[in-house]
NUMIVO-353082 format. One record per residue (C-alpha): residue number from 1; residue in one letter; x, y, z. Coordinates in steps of 0.1 Angstrom, whole numbers. Example, Ala and Ser with C-alpha at 12.3 -4.5 7.8 and 13.67 -1.06 7.14 Angstrom:
% NUMIVO-353082
<atom num="1" residuo="a" X="123" Y="-45" Z="78"/>
<atom num="2" residuo="s" X="137" Y="-11" Z="71"/>
END
This chain:
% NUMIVO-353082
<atom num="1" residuo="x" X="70" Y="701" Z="184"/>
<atom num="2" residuo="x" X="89" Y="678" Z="163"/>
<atom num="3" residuo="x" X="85" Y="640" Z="163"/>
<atom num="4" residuo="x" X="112" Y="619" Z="157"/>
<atom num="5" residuo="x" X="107" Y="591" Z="131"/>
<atom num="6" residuo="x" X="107" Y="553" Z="143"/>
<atom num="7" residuo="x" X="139" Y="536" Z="136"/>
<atom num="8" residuo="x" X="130" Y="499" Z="125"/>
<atom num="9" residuo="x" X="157" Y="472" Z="134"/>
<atom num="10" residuo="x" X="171" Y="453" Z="102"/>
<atom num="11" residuo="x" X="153" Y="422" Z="94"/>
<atom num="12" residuo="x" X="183" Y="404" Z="102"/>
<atom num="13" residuo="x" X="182" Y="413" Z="142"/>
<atom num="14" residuo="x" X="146" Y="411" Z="142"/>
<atom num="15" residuo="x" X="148" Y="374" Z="130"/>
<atom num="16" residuo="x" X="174" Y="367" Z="157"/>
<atom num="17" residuo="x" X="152" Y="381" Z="184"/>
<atom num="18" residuo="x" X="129" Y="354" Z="177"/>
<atom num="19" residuo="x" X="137" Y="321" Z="196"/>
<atom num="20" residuo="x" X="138" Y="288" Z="176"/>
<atom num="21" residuo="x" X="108" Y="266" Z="184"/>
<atom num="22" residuo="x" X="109" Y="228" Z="175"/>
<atom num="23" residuo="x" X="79" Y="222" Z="152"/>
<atom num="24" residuo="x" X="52" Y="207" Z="167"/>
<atom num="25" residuo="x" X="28" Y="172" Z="152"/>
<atom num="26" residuo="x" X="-2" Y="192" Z="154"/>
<atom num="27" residuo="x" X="-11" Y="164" Z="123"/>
<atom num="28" residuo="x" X="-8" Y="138" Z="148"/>
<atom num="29" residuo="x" X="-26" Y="153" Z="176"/>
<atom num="30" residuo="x" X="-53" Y="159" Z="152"/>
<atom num="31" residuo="x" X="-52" Y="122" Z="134"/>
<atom num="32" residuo="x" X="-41" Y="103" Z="161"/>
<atom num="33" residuo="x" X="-58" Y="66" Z="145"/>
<atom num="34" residuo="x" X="-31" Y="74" Z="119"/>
<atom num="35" residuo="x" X="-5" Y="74" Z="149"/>
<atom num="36" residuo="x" X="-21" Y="41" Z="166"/>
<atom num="37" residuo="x" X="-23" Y="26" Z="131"/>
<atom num="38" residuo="x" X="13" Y="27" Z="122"/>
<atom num="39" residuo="x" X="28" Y="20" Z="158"/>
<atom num="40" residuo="x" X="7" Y="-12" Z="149"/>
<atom num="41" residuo="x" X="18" Y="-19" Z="117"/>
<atom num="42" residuo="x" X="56" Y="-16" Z="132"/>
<atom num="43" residuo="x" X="52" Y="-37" Z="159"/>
<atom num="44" residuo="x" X="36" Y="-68" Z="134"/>
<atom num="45" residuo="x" X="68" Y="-58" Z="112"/>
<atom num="46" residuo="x" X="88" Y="-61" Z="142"/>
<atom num="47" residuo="x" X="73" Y="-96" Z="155"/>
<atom num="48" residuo="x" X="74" Y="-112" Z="122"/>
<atom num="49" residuo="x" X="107" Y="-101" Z="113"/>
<atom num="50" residuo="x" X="121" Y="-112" Z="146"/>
<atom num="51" residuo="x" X="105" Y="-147" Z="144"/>
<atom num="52" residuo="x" X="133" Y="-166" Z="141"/>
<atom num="53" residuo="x" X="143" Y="-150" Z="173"/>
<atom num="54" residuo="x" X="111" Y="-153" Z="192"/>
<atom num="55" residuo="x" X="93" Y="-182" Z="188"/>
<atom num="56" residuo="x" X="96" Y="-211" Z="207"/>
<atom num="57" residuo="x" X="81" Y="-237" Z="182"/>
<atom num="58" residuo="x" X="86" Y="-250" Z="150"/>
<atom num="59" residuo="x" X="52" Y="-235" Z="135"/>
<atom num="60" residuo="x" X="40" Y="-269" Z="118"/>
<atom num="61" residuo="x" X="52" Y="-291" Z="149"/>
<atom num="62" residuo="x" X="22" Y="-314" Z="159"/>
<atom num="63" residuo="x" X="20" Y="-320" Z="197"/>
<atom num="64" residuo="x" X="-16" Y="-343" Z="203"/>
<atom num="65" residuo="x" X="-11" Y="-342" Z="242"/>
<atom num="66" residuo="x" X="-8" Y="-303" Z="241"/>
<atom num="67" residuo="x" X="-43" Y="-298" Z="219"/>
<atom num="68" residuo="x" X="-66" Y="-269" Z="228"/>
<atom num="69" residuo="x" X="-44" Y="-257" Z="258"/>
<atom num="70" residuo="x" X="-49" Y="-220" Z="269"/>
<atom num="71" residuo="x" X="-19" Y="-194" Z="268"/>
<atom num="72" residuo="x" X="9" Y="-200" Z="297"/>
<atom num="73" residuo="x" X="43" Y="-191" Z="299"/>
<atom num="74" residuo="x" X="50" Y="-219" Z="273"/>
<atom num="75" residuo="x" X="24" Y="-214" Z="247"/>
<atom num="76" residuo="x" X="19" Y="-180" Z="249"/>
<atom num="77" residuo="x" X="-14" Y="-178" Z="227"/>
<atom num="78" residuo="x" X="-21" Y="-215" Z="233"/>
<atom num="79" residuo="x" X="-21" Y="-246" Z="210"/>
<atom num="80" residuo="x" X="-49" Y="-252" Z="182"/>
<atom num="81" residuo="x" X="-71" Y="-284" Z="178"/>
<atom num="82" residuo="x" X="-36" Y="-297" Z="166"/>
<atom num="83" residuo="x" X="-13" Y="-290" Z="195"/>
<atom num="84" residuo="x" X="7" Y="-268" Z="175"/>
<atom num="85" residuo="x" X="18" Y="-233" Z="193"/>
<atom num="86" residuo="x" X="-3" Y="-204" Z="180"/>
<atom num="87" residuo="x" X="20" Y="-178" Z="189"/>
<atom num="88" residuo="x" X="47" Y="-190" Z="167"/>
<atom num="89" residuo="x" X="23" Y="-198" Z="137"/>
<atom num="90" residuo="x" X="10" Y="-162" Z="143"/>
<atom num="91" residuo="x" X="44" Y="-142" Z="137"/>
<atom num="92" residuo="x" X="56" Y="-169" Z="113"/>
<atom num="93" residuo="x" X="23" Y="-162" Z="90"/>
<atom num="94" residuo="x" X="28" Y="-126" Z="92"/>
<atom num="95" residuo="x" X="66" Y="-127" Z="75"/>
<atom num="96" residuo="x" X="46" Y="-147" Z="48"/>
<atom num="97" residuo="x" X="14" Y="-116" Z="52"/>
<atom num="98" residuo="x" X="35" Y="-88" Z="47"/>
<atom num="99" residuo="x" X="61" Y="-107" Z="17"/>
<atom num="100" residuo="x" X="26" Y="-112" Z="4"/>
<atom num="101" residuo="x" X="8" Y="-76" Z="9"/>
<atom num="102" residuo="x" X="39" Y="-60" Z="-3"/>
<atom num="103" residuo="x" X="46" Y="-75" Z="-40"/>
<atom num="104" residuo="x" X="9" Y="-76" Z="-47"/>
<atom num="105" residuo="x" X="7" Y="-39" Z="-34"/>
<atom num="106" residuo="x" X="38" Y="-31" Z="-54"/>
<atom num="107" residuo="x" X="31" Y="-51" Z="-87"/>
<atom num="108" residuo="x" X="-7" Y="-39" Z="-92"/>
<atom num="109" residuo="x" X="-1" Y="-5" Z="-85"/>
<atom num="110" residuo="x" X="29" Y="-8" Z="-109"/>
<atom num="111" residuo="x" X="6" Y="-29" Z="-138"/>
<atom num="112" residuo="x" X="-22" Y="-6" Z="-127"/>
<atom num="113" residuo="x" X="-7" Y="27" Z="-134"/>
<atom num="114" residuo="x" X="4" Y="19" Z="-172"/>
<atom num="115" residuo="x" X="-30" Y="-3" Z="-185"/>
<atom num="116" residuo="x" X="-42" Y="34" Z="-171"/>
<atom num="117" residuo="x" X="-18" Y="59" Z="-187"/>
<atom num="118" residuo="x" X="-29" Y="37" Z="-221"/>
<atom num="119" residuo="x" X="-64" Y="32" Z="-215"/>
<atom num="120" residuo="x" X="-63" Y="76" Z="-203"/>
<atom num="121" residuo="x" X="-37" Y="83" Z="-234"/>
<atom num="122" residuo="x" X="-44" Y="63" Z="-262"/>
<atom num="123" residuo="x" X="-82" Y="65" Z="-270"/>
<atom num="124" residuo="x" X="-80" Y="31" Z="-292"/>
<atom num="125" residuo="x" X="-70" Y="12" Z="-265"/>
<atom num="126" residuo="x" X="-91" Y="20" Z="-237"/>
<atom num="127" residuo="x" X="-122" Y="-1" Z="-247"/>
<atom num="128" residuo="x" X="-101" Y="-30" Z="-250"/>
<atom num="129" residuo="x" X="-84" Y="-22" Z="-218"/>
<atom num="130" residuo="x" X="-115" Y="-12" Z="-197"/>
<atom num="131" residuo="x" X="-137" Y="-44" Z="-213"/>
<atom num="132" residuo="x" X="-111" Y="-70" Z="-201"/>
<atom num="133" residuo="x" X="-105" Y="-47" Z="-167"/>
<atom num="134" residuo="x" X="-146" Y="-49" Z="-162"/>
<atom num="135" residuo="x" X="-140" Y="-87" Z="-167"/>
<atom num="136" residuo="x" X="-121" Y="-91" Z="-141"/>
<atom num="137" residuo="x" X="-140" Y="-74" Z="-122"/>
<atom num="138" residuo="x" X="-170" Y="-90" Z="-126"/>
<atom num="139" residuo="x" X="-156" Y="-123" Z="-104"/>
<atom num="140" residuo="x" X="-151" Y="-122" Z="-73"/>
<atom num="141" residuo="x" X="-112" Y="-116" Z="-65"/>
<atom num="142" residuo="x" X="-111" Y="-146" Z="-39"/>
<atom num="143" residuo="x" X="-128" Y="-167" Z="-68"/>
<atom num="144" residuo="x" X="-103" Y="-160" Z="-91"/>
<atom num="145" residuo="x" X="-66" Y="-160" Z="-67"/>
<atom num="146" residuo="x" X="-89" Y="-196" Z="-54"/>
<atom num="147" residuo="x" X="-92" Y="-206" Z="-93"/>
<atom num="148" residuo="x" X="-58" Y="-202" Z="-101"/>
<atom num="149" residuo="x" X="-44" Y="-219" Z="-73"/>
<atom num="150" residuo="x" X="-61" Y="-245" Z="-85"/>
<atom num="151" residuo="x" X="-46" Y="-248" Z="-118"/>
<atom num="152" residuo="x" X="-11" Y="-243" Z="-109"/>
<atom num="153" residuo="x" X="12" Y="-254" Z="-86"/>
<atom num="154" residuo="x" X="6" Y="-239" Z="-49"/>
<atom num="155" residuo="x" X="42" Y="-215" Z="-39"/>
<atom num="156" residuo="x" X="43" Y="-184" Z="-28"/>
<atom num="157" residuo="x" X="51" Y="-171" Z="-65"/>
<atom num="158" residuo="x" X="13" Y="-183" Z="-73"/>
<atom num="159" residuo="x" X="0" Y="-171" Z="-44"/>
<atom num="160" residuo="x" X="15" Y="-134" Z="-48"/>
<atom num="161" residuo="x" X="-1" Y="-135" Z="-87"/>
<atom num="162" residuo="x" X="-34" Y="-151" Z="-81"/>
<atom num="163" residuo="x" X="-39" Y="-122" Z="-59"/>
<atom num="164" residuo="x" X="-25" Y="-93" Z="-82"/>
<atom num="165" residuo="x" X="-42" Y="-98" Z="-111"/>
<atom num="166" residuo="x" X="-77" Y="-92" Z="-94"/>
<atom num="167" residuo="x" X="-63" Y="-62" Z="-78"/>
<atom num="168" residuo="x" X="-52" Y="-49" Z="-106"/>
<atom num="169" residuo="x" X="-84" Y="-36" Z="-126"/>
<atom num="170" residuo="x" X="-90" Y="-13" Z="-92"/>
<atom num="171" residuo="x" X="-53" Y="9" Z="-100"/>
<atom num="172" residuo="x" X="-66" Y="8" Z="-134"/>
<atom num="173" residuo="x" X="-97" Y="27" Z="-131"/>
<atom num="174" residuo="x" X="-83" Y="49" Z="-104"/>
<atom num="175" residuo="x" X="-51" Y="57" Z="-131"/>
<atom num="176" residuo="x" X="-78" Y="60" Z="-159"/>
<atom num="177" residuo="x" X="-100" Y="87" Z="-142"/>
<atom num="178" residuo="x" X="-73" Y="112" Z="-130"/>
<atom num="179" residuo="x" X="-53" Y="106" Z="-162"/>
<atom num="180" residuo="x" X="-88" Y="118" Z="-183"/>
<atom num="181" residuo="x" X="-86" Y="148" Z="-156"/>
<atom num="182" residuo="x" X="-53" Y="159" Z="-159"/>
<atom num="183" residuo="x" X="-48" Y="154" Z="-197"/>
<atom num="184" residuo="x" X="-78" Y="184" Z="-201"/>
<atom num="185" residuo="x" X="-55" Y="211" Z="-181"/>
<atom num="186" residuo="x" X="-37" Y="240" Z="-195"/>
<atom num="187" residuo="x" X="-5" Y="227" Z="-184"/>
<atom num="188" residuo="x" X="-7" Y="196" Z="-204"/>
<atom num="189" residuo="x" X="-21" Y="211" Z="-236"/>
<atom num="190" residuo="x" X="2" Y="237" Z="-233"/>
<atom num="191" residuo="x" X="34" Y="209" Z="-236"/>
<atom num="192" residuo="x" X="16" Y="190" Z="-261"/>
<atom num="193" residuo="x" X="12" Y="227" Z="-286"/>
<atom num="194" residuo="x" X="51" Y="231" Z="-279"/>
<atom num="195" residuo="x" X="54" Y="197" Z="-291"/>
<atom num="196" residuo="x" X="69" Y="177" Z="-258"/>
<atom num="197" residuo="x" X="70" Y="143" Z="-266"/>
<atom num="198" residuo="x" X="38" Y="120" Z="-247"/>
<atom num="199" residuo="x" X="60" Y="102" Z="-223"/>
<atom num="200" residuo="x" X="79" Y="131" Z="-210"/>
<atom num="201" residuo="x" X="46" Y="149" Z="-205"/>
<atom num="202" residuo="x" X="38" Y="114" Z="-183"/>
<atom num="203" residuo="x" X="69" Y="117" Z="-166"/>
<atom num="204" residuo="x" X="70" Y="154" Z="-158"/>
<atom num="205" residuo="x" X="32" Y="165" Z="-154"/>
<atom num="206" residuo="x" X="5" Y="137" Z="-150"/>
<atom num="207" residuo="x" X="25" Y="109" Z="-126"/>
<atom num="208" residuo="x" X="33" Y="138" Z="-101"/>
<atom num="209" residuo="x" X="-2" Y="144" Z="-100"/>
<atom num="210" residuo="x" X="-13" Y="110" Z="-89"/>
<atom num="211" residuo="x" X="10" Y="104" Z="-61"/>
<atom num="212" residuo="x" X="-9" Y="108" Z="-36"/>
<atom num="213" residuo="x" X="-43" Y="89" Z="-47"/>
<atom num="214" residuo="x" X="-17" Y="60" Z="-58"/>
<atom num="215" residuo="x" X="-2" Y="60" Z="-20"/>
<atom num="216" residuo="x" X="-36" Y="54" Z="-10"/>
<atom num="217" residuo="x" X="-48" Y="28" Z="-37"/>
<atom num="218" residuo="x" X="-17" Y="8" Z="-32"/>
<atom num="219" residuo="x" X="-22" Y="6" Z="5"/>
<atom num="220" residuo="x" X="-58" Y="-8" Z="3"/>
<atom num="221" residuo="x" X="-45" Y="-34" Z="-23"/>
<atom num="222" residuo="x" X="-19" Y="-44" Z="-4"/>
<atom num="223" residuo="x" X="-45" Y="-43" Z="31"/>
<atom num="224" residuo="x" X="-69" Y="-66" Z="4"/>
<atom num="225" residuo="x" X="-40" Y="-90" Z="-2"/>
<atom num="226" residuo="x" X="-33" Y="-96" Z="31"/>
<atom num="227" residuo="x" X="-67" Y="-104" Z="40"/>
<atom num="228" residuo="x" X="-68" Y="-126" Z="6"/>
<atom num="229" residuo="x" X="-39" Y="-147" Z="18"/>
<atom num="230" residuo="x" X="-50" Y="-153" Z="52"/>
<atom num="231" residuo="x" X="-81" Y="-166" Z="35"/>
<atom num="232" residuo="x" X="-63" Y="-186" Z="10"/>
END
């Protein structure tokens, strides 16, 4: 009794049999604070970008016979101890937040990453780099952004730089311990023995690598400054 052998179909018709399914966010089923977190952080966007739209009073408009009132249709948050509407101070405030949160977050993790690539890099330089990074570290960030208001003239410009510079010593360290990491591995030894210049070995092998713990950093700094300004 003879069997006949199996005739498989070509790869090609198999893959056709196979229906198309739409990918699925099994990530945000499984993170979903991530999900609430950034529907959140759009709809601030979205109020204080739309404030010119949306609120009904001029932020710093006194009113002393509307002080302490509760929401209503009118004030829609209420009025503060100085009559002035809440609402509109609220998504007025948050253009100046997120202006704020987003140049501090951008310029320390910017400043951050090279003082780190030269303290990582360049062994003469990290003592100096690290000693005045631990200095800074050493006051309080909200003492410092409060000590250099002081001392210069009070814009937005010296708001945004009283707060980076404190920032700035925590992208440093981060930068400083994966760059000692990555400049130990095969991969980076191996360009330096073929005789690739340092800054193409930056470029091509060590700031790929730090992406994602820099996404991460800069978002804190950036949550940090925000927090900093309000308390300005």
């Amino acid at each position: 009794m003879s069997t006949m052998p199996t005739v498989l179909p070509p790869a090609a018709t198999v893959a056709a049999d196979v229906p198309f399914v739409l990918p699925r966010w099994h990530w945000a089923r499984k993170h979903p604070t991530l999900i609430i977190g950034a529907l959140l952080l759009i709809a601030i966007a979205a109020l204080s970008i739309a404030a010119p739209g949306i609120a009904n009073f001029d932020p710093q408009d006194i009113d002393p016979l509307a002080r302490m009132q509760p929401p209503s249709v009118e004030h829609y948050f209420g009025t503060d101890a100085l009559g002035r509407d809440v609402f509109s101070r609220a998504v007025w405030g948050g253009r100046v937040s997120m202006i704020v949160g987003l140049w501090v977050g951008v310029l320390a993790t910017v400043l951050g990453v090279l003082l780190g690539l030269l303290a990582g890099f360049v062994p003469w330089a990290d003592t100096v780099v690290m000693r005045i990074m631990d200095g800074l570290m050493a006051i309080p960030g909200i003492l410092l952004a409060i000590a250099l208001m002081a001392v210069t003239r009070a814009s937005l410009t010296t708001v945004i730089v009283a707060i980076t510079i404190p920032e700035i010593p925590r992208v440093v360290r981060l930068v400083r311990s994966l760059s000692l990491t990555l400049r130990e591995q095969l991969y980076v030894e191996a360009a330096h023995a073929v005789g690739t210049r340092l800054p193409v070995i930056l470029a091509r092998h060590v700031l790929p690598n730090m992406v994602a713990p820099l996404i991460v950093q800069a978002t804190f700094v950036a949550a940090a400054a925000v927090l900093t300004e309000a308390a300005l």
